[in-house]
N, C-alpha and C positions, 0 to 999 in steps of 0.2 A: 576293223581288224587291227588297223595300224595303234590305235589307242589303248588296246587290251597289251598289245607287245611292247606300249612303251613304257605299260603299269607298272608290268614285269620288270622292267632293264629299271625301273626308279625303285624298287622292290631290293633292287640285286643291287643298286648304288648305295641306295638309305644303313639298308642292313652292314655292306662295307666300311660303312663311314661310323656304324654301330661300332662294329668288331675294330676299327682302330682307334678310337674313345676308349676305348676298354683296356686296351693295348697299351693306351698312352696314360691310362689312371695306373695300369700297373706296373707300368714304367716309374711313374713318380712315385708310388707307395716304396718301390725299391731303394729309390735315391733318399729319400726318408729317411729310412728305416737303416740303408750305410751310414749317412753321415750322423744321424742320429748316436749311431755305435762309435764314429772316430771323437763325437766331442765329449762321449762318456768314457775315452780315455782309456779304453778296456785292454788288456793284456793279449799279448797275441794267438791264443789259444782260445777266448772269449772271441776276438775279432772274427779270428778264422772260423768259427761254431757260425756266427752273423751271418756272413758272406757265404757259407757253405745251404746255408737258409735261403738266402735270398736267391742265390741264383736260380733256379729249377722256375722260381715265378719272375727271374727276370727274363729267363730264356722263353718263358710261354707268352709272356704279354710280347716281345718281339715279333714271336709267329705269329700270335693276332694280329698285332701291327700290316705285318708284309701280308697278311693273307687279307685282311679288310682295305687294303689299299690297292691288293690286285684286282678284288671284288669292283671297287670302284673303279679303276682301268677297263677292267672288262665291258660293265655294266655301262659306261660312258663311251666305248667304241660300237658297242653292237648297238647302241639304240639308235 
């Protein structure tokens, strides 16, 4: 029994550690794709268009972040 529950809690750590991979690819894709925009030098109206883009997927790859990371907290106390 003890082996099928510890499947589980590697199940629950693997996949956490999934969702902040993820979290953290779309973290970088954001810092990219800013600086990207500051060294093409773009006018402030072009900038602000960028950053009003990127944020909404830098705010989601966060949540991934913190929620794949509490996944793995979790998954590492209860096993």
């Amino acid at each position: 029994m003890e082996n099928q529950s510890s499947s589980v809690f590697d199940i629950v750590i693997w996949s956490g550690a999934a969702l902040s991979l993820m979290g953290l690819a779309g973290l970088v894709w954001c810092i990219l794709r800013v600086s990207r925009a500051k060294r093409a030098n773009l006018d402030d109206d072009a900038m602000r268009n960028v950053l009003q883009s990127a944020l909404p997927v830098n705010l989601g790859a966060l949540f991934l972040s913190v929620i794949g990371l509490m996944m793995v907290i979790v998954g590492i106390f209860l096993a």
